[in-house]
Legacy VTK file of the C-alpha trace (Angstrom):
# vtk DataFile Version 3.0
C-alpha trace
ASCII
DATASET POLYDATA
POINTS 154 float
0.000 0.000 0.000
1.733 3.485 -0.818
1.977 5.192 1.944
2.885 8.829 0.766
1.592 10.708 -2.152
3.358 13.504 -3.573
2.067 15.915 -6.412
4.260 18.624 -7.728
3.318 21.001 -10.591
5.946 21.942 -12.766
6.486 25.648 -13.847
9.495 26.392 -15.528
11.474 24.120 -17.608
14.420 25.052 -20.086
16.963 22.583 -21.972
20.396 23.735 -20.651
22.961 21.174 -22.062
21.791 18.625 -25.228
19.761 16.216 -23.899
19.388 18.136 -20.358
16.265 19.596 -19.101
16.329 21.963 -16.147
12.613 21.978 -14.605
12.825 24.776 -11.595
9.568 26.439 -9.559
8.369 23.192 -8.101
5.412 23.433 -5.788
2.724 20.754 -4.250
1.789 18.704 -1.594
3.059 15.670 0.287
0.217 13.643 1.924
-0.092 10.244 3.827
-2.440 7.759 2.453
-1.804 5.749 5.476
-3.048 7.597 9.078
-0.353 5.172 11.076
2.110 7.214 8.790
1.484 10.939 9.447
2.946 12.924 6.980
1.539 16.631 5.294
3.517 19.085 3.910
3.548 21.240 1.447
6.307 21.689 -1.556
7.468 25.735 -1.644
10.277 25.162 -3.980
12.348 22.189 -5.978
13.914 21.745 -8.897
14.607 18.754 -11.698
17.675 17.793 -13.953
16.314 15.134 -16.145
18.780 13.783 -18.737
17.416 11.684 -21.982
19.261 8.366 -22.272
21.411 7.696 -25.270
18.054 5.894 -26.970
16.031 9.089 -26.384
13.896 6.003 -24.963
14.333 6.634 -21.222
15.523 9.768 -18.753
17.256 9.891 -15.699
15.334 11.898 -13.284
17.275 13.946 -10.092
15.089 16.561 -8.364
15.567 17.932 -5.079
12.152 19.664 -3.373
12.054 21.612 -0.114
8.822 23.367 2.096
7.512 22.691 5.206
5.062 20.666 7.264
1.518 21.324 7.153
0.282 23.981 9.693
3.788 24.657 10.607
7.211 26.189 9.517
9.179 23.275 9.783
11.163 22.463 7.062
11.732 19.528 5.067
14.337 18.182 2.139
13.348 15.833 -0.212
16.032 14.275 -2.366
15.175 11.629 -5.291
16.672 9.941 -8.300
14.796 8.095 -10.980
13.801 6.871 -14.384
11.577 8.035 -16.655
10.556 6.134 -19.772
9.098 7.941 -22.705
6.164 6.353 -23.480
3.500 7.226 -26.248
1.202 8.606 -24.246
3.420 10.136 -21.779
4.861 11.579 -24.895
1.153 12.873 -25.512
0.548 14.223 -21.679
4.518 16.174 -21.932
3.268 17.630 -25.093
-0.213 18.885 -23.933
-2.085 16.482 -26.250
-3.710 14.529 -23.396
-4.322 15.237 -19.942
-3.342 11.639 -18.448
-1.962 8.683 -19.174
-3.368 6.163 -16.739
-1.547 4.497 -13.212
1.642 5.306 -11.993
4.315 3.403 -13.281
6.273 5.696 -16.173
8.661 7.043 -13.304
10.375 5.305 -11.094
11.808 7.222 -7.931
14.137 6.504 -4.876
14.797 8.536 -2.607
15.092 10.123 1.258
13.202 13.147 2.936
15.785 14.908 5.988
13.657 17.151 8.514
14.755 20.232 10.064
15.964 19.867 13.770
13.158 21.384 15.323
10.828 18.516 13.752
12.684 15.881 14.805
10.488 13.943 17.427
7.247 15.316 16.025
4.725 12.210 14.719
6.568 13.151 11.128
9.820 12.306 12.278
9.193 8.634 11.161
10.005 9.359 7.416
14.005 10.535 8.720
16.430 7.620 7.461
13.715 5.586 5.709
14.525 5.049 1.690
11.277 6.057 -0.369
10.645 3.880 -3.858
7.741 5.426 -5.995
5.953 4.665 -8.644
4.703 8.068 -10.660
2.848 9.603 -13.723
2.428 12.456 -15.225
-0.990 14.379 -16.046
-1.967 18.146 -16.928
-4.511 20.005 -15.335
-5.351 22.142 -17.926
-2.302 24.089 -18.981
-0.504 22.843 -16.259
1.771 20.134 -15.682
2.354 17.767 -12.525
4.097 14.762 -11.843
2.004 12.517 -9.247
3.789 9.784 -7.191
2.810 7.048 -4.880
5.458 5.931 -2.438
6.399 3.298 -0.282
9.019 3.099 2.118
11.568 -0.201 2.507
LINES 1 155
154 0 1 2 3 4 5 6 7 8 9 10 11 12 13 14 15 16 17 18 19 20 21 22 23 24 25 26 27 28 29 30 31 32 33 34 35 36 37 38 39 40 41 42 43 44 45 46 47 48 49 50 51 52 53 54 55 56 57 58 59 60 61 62 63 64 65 66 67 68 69 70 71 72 73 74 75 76 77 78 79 80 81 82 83 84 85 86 87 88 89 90 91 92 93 94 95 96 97 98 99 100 101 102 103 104 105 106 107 108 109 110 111 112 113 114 115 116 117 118 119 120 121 122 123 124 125 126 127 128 129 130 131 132 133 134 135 136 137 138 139 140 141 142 143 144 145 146 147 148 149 150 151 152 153
């Protein structure tokens, strides 16, 4: 069962090298789908490299996001590393030709969330040295873009 979801809408994205594509202004939300694994916050800032693969079939995904906990200024880092592949219809969704492309399962993710001091010991403090595997997807919201993952912790 995932146990957090994270949705991030992406704002700004620019190629900066050949086969590089810079993705900055990151915001969402984190949210437990699990209430014996508390966990809201909200996204304030992040940012993407995402490099296309030789094949132009695949992309290797690493974003770092940062914000704070729900109803509180406690920070949070997120750091994850991943794989995209370029599917047809993700193809259509990056594109703006359709709006989703069904389950999670086009991006893969791994990855850790730190806390700042001051949250350490609150009922968050469960996600601090845990490694986070997702499963994600992409979908638009009308002009916008966001990336939507389900994650699980090992």
């Amino acid at each position: 069962m995932p146990v957090l979801k994270v949705v991030a809408k992406i704002s700004d994205q620019f190629p900066c090298l050949t086969g590089v594509l810079y993705v900055q202004n990151i915001t969402g939300t984190i949210s437990s789908q699990d209430p014996k694994y508390p966990f809201e916050a909200v996204i304030t800032s992040g940012h993407d490299v995402i490099r296309t693969t030789k094949s132009g079939q695949t992309a290797i995904l690493d974003a770092v996001l940062v914000g704070h906990l729900k109803d509180s200024d406690k920070k949070f880092l997120m750091k994850y590393s991943g794989h995209l592949s370029f599917s047809e219809e993700l193809v259509e969704v990056l594109t703006g030709k359709k709006t989703e492309h069904g389950p999670p399962g086009n991006v893969k993710s791994f990855g850790t969330i730190e806390l700042d001091e001051e949250a350490k010991g609150d009922k968050e403090s469960w996600v601090v040295g845990q490694t986070m595997v997702g499963n994600g997807r992409f979908f638009r919201e009308g002009e916008d873009l966001f990336v939507e993952y389900l994650t699980e912790f090992m």
